[in-house]
N, C-alpha and C positions, 0 to 999 in steps of 0.2 A: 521463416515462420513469424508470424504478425499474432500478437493478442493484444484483445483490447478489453478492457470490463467495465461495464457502465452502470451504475449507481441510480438508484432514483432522478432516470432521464427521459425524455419524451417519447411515447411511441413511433414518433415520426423520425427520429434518429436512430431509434433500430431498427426502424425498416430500411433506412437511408444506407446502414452497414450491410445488410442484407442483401444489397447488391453486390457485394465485394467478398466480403467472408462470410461464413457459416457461422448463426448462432446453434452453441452447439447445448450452453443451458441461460438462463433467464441473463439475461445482463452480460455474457460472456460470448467473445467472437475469437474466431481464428481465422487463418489465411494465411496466404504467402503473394499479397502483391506485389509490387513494384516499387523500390526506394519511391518511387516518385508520387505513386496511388500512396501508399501509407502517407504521405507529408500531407494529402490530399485531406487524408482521412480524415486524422488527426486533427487539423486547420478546422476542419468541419466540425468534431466532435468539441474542440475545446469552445468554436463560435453557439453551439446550440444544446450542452448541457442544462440552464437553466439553471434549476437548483439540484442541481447534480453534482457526479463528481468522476472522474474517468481517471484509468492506469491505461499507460499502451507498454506492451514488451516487446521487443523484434531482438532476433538475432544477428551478431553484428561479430564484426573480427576483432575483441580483444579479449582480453584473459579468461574474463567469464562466460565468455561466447555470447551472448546478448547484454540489451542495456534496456532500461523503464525510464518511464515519463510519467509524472503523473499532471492533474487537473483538479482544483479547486478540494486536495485531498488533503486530511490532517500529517500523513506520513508525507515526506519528501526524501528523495534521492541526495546522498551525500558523496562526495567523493573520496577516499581513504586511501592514499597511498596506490592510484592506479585502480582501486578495486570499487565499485561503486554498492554504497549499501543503502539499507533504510532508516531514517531514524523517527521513530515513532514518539510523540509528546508524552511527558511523563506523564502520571498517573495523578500527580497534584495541580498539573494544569490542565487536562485534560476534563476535571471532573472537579470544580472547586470546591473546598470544603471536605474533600471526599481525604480518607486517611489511605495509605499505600497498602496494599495487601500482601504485598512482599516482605514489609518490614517488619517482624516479629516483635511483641509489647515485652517490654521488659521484665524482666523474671520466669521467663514461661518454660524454663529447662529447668530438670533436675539439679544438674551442675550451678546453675545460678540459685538455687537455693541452699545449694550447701554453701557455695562461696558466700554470702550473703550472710548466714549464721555461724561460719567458722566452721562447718565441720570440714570433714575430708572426703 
């Protein structure tokens, strides 16, 4: 099984997919070609993105049972001990200026209010 998802790309490159896989929603194709059609693909898809951006996933024999690729994406594929994952840009580079929305402002527990005034 082949996927591919395509980003703000040219009309004439999802047509181009659309001889091979089924767009099955806006940007997104499946299939099961041939190691050799996917390498096809793919070659295609990374020369005629433009200002786009493309993820391919096929399934492959190791642990995870498939592997990704991506194109001109902020996420990239890392490898971890045999296990391949994603690693997304934080949150202060991704968006400069910007403050983390995970990191909670100081003081904002009850607990840290009492620790702060000595009570218990």
């Amino acid at each position: 099984m082949t996927v591919i998802v395509l980003t703000n790309c040219p009309p004439g490159l999802r047509g181009f997919l659309t001889r091979w896989l089924l767009e099955i929603s806006a940007g997104v194709f499946i299939g099961s070609p041939s190691a050799r059609i996917r390498h096809i693909l793919w070659d295609e898809v990374k020369q005629y993105t433009g200002q786009g951006r493309a993820l391919l996933a096929h399934t492959t024999n190791n642990e995870q049972g498939f592997t990704f690729q991506t194109h001109d994406h902020a996420w990239h594929p890392i490898d971890h001990e045999g296990v391949t994952l994603i690693r997304r840009p934080s949150s202060r580079s991704a968006a400069p200026g910007s403050t983390s929305a995970t990191t909670p402002a100081q003081g904002w527990s009850s607990a840290s209010k009492r620790r702060r005034f000595g009570r218990s």
